[in-house]
C-alpha positions as CSV (number, residue, x, y, z in Angstrom):
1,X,174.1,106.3,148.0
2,X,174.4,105.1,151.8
3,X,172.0,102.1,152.2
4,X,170.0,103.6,154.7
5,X,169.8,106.5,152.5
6,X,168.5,104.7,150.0
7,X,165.9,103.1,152.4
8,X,164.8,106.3,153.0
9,X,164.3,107.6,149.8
10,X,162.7,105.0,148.6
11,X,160.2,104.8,150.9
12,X,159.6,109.2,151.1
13,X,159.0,108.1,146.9
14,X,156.3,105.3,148.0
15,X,154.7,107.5,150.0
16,X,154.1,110.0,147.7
17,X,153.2,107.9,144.6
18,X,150.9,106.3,147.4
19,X,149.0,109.7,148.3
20,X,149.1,111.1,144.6
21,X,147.3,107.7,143.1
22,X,145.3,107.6,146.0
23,X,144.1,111.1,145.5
24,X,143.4,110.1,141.4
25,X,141.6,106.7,142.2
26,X,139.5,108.7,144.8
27,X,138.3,111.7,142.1
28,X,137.9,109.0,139.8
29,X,135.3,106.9,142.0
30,X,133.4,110.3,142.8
31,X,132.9,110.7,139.2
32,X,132.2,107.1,138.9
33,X,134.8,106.5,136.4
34,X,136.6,103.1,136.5
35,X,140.3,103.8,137.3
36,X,143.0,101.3,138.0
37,X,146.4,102.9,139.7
38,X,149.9,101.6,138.9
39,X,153.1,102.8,140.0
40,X,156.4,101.0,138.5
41,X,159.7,101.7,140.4
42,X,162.8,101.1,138.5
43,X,162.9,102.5,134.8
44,X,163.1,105.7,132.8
45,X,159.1,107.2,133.5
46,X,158.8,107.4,129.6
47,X,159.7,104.0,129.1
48,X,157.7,102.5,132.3
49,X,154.8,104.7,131.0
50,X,154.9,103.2,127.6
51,X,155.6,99.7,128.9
52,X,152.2,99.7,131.0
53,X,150.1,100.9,128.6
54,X,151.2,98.0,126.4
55,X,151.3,95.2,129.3
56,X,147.7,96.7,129.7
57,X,146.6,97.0,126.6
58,X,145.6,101.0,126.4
59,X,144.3,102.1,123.5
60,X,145.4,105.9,124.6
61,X,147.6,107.5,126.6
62,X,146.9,110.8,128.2
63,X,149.5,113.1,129.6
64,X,149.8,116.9,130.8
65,X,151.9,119.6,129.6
66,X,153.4,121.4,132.0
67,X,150.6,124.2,132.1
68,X,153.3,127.3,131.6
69,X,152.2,130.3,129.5
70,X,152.8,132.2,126.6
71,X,155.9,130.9,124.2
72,X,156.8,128.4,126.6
73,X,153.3,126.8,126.4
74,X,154.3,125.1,123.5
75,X,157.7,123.4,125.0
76,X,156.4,120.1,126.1
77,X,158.0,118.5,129.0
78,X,160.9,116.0,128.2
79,X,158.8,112.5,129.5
80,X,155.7,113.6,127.2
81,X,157.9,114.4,124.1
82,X,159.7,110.8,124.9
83,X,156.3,109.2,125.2
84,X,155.5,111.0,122.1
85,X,158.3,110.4,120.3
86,X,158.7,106.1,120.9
87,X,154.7,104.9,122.1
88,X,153.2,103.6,118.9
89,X,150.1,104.1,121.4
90,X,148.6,107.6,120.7
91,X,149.1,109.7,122.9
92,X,146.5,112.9,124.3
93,X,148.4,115.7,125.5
94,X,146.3,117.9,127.6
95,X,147.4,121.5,129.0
């Protein structure tokens, strides 16, 4: 990847993790639910998902399905079915 490229990229992916934990810790303080945002840059999602809920000491993790329909409702996305398959953290999947 050309540097600047890169640069670029990685700051359109700040900017968006930005925003999208933004708009969680914001639904999560109108409900007055503590929340605490993290985003990690640098590893397989499964494994940086996993790896913070350790670091952080979760008791549960919670992830979405992909919210499709019919047969394909029970095809988990790949991440969740890694998280499900290696965290020895339970894991809620929610659809």
């Amino acid at each position: 990847m050309i540097p600047d490229a890169e640069a670029a990229y990685i700051d359109a992916v700040n900017q968006v993790a930005a925003k999208a934990l933004a708009a969680v810790a914001d639904a999560a303080k109108a409900a007055s639910v503590p929340c605490e945002t993290v985003h990690v840059e640098g590893q397989m999602p499964y494994l940086g998902i996993i790896d913070t809920a350790n670091a952080k000491h979760c008791d549960l993790i919670v992830m979405a399905s992909h919210g499709r329909k019919g047969v394909s409702a029970f095809v988990l996305g790949s991440e969740t079915v890694k998280v499900l398959t290696h965290s020895r953290i339970p894991v809620l999947v929610c659809h």
